[in-house]
C-alpha positions in Angstrom: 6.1 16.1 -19.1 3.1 13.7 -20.0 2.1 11.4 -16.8 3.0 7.9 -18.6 6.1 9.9 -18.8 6.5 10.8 -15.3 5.2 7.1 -14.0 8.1 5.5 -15.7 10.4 6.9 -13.1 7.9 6.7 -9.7 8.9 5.5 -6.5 7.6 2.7 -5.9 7.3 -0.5 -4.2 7.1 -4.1 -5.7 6.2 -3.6 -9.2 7.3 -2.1 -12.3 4.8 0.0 -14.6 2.9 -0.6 -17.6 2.7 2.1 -20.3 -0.5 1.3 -22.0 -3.8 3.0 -20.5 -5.4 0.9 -17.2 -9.0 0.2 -17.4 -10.5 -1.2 -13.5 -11.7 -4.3 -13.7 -15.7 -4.4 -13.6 -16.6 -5.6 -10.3 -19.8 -8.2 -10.4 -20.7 -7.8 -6.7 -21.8 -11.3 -5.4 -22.4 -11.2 -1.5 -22.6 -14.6 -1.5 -22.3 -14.9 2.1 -22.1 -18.2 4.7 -21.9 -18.4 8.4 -18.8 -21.0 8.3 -17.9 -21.3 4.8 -14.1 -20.8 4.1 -11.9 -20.6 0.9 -9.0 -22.2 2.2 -7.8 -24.2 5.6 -7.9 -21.6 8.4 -6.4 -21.5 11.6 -9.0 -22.0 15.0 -9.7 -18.9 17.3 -8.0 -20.7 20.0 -4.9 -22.3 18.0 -2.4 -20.1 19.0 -1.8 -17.5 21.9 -3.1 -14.0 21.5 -0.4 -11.4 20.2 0.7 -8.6 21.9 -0.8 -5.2 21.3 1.7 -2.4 19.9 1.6 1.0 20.8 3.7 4.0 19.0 3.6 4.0 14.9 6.6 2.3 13.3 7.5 2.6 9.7 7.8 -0.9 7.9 10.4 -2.0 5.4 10.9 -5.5 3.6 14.5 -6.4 3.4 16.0 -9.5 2.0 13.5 -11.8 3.5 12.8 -9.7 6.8 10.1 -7.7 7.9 11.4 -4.7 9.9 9.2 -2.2 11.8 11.3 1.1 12.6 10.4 3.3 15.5 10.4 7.1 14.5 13.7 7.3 15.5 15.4 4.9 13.3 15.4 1.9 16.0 14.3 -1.4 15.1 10.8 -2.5 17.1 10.5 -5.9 15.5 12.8 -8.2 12.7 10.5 -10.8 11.3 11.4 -13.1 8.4 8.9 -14.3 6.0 9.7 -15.9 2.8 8.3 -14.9 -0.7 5.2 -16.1 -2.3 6.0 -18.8 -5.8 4.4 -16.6 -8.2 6.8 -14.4 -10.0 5.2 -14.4 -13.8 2.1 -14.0 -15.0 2.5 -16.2 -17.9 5.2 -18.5 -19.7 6.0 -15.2 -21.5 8.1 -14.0 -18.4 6.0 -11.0 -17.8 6.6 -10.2 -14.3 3.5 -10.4 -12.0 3.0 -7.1 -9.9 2.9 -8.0 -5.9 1.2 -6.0 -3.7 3.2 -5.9 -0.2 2.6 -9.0 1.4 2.2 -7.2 4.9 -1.2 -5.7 6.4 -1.5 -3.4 9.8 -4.4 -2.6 12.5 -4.5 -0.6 14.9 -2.7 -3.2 17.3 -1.4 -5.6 15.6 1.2 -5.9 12.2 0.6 -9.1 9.8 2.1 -10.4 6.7 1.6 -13.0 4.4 4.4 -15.7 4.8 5.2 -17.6 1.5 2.1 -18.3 -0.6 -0.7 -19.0 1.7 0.5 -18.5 6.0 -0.8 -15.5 7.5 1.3 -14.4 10.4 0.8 -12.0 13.3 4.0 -10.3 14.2 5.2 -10.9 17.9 8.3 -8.5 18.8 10.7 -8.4 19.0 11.1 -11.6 16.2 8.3 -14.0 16.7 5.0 -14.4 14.6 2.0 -16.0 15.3 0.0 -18.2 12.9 -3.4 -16.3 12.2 -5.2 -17.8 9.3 -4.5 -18.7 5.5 -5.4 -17.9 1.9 -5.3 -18.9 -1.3 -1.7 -19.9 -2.8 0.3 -21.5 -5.0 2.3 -21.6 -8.4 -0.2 -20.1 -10.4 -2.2 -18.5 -7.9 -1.3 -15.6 -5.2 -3.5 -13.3 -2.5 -2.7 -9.8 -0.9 -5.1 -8.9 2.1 -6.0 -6.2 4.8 -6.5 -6.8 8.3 -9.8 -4.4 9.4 -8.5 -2.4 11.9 -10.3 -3.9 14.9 -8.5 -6.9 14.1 -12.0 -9.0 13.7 -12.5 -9.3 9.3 -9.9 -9.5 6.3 -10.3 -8.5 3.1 -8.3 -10.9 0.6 -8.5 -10.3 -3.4 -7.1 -13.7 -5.0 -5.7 -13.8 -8.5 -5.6 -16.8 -10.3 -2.7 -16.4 -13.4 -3.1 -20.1 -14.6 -4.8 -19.3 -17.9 -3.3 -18.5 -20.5 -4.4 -14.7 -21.4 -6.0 -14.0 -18.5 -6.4 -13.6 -14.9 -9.3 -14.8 -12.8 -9.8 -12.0 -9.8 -12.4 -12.8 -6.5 -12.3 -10.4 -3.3 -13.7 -12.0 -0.2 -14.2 -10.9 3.3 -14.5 -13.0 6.8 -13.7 -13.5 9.9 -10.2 -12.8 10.6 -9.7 -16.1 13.2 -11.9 -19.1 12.0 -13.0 -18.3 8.8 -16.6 -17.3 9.6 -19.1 -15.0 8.3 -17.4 -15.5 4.9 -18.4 -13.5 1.5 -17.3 -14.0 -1.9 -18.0 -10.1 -2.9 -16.8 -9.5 -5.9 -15.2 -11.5 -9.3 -14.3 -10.7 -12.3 -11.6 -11.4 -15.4 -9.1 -9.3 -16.9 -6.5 -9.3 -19.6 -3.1 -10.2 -19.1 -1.7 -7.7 -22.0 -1.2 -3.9 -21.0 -4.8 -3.2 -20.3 -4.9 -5.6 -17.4 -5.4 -4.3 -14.0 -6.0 -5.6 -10.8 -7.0 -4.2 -6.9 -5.2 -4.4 -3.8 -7.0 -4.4 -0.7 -4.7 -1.5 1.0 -6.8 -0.4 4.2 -10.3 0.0 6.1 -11.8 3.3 6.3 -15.3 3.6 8.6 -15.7 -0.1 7.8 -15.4 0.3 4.1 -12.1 -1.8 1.9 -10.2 1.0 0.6 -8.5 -0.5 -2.9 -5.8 0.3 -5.1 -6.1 -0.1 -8.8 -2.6 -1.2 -10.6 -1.6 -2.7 -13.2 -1.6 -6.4 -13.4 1.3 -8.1 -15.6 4.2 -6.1 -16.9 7.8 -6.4 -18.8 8.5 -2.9 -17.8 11.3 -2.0 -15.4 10.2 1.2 -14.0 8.0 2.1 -11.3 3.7 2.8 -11.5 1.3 4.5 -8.6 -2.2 3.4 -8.4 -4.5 4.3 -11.6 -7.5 5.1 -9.6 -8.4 4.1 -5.4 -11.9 2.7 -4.8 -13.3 2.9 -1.3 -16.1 0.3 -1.7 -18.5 -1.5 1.2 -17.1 -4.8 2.4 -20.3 -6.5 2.3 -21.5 -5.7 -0.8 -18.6 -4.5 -3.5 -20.7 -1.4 -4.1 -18.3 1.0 -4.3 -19.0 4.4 -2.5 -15.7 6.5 -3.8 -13.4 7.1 -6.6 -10.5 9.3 -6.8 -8.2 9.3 -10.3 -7.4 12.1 -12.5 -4.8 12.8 -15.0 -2.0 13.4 -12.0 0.1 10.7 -10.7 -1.6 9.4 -7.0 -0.2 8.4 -4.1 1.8 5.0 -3.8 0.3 4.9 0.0 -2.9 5.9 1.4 -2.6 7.9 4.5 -6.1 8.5 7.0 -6.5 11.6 5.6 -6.6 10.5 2.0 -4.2 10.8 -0.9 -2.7 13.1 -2.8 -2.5 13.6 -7.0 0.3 15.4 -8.8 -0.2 17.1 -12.1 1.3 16.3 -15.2 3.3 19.5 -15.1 4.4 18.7 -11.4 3.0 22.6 -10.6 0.3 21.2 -7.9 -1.5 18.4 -6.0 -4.7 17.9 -5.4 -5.4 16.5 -2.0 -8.8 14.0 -1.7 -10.4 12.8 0.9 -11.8 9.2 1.2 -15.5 10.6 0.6 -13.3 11.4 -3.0 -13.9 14.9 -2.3 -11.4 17.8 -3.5 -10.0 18.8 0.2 -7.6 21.9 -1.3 -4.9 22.2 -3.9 -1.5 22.5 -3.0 1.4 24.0 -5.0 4.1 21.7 -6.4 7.8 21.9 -8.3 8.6 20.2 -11.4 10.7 17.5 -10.1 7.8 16.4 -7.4 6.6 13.0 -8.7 5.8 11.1 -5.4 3.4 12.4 -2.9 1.3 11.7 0.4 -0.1 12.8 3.3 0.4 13.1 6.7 -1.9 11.0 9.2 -3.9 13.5 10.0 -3.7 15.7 6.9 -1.9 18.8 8.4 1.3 18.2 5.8 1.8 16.4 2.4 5.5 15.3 0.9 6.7 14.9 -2.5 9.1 13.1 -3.2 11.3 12.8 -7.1 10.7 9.3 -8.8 13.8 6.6 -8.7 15.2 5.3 -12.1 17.3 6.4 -15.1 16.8 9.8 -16.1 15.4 10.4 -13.2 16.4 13.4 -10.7 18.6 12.8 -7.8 16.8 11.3 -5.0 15.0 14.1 -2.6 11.6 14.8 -0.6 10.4 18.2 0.2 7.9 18.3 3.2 5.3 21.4 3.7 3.0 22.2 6.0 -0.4 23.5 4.9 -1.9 25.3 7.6 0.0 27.1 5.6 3.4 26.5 8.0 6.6 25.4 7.6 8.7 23.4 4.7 11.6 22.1 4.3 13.7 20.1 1.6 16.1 16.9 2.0 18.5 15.5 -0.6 19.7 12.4 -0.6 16.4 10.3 0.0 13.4 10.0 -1.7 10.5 9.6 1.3 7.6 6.9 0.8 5.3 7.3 3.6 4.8 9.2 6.8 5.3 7.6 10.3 3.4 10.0 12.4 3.1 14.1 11.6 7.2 14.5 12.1 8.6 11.6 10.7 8.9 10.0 7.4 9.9 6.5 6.2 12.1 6.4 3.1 13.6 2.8 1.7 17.3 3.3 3.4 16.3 6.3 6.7 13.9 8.2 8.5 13.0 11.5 7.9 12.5 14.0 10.4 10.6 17.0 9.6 9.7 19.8 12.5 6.3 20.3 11.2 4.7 21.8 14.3 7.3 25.0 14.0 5.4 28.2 14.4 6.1 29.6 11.4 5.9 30.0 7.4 9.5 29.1 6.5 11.8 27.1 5.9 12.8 24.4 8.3 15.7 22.7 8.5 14.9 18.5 7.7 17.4 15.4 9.0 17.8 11.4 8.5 18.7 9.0 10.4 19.9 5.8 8.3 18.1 2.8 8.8 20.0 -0.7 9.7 18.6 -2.4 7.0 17.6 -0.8 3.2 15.1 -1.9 1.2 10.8 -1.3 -0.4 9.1 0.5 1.8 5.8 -2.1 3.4 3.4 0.2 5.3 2.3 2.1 8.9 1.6 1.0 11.4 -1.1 1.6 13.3 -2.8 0.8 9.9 -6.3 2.4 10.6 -7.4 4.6 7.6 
């Protein structure tokens, strides 16, 4: 099956695929940095009352306006609601604009973008905090990362209002205040097909880790990153690139990503240095695919979608270890080493068993279904 093929039918999150080739945009780094310069109002240090720290890791899912943040055990740790940003199009021709999730985590704290411009600090078990702001509109719409320290954040702002293409500048300050603010890197890119865009999806030893998707579409399916760029925050230069002709993972995990072959026979399993870490075997039906926090197991998971196989994620340890198969739900991202976040229950997967067989795999439904938004802690 060729990979344009197998994208139609991905899992995926927010967005719907494009079938013509993706270039990356060419970056023009800038660094055009200012002690107190900002790009848009921003809340003071001291406006609002510090949030509360979070321990544990907790699975995110958007649902019908509400941000939820599942324990490993299917339990609710926080209900948020945020509303959604104006920009739905890229142009008067109805072609849907591709939203990154609107939700960012560190290593203590969970944000998310509410409407076009309000960044929000989650405060359980339903508050939020106002943290900052970014650039938002009708025509104009920002994803971010929060660094995991909780001190910069990385915000790549598109700007649709012309008429064939989109305007694209990545900037990094001060997460409270505004400061130390950089313009790092701009650039153009078509609207049509060959349009792509980057979403800042983490921080890795200081560095903006960035996925490389698609910018406009009138497809319905799902599409996984082209390419992910690890690239210094200062500067734009970028340090890493993983792509190949395999589909890669939707989500990054701290250990890297993974990148299914065309056939669906194997995966190869980067790093963040975009070093080959090992190759792992795959089955025909495995589209979907990432890895566990600290790179001990990987999932795949089949792609959602007409034509597509029924819904189901196989787990397997590489030590090499145990594996085990689950029908029913098709898995998005891992929670911590046993547990797995799918769009509608948690997976639990015995990975630590001492043995090279099969395991037995069980869900817990969640309260709430919906696109899968993240980890947290969010440290890659």
């Amino acid at each position: 099956m060729e990979i344009r093929s197998r994208a139609l039918i991905a899992l995926c999150v927010f967005l719907a695929v494009t079938c013509g080739q993706q270039s990356p945009p060419t970056a023009r780094p800038s660094a055009v940095a200012s002690a107190g310069a900002t790009v848009s109002p921003s809340f003071s240090a001291g406006a609002s009352p510090s949030p509360v720290a979070l321990t544990g890791n907790f699975g995110l899912l958007l649902s019908a306006g509400t941000l939820y943040a599942f324990r490993p055990d299917a339990s609710v740790a926080a209900a948020v609601a945020l509303a959604n940003a104006s920009v739905q199009y890229c142009s008067s021709a109805h072609d849907g604009a591709l939203l990154a999730p609107p939700v960012s985590s560190s290593n203590a704290s969970i944000y998310f973008r509410d409407g076009d411009t309000k960044i929000r600090v989650v405060q359980p078990p339903s508050g939020a905090l106002d943290v900052t702001t970014v650039p938002g509109g009708p025509t104009t719409i920002s994803f971010f990362s929060v660094s995991p320290d909780d001190q910069r954040i990385a915000v790549l702002v598109e700007d649709l209002s012309p008429a064939t293409t989109a305007n694209l500048r990545l900037y990094v300050e001060d997460l409270r205040g505004g400061g130390h603010h950089a313009d790092v890197f701009t650039t153009s890119t078509p609207k049509g097909k060959g349009g792509s865009t980057l979403w800042p999806m983490g921080w890795h030893d200081g560095m903006l880790v960035l996925a490389v998707v698609p910018i406009c579409t009138f497809e319905p399916a799902g599409v996984t990153p082209a390419e992910w760029h690890v690239s210094d925050a200062a500067t734009a230069v970028r340090k890493a690139t993983i792509k190949g002709s395999c589909v890669l993972s939707y989500w990054p995990s701290p250990a890297g990503v993974a990148c299914v072959s065309a056939n669906g026979l194997q995966a190869r399993v980067y790093d963040w240095t975009g070093k080959l870490m090992t190759l792992a075997p795959a089955q025909p039906d495995d589209l979907q695919s990432g890895m566990s926090p600290s790179g001990r197991s990987i999932f795949y998971a089949t792609g959602l979608g007409i034509g597509a196989p029924p819904p189901a994620t196989r787990m397997v340890n590489l030590g090499p270890g145990p594996i085990a198969r689950l029908d029913g739900h098709s898995a998005c991202l891992w929670i911590d080493e046993d547990h797995l976040l799918a769009p509608d229950a948690i997976i639990s997967f015995p990975s630590d068993s001492p043995c090279q067989c099969t395991v037995t795999a069980s869900s817990t439904p969640l309260v709430a279904t919906g696109v899968c938004a993240g980890r947290f802690p969010g440290g890659l």
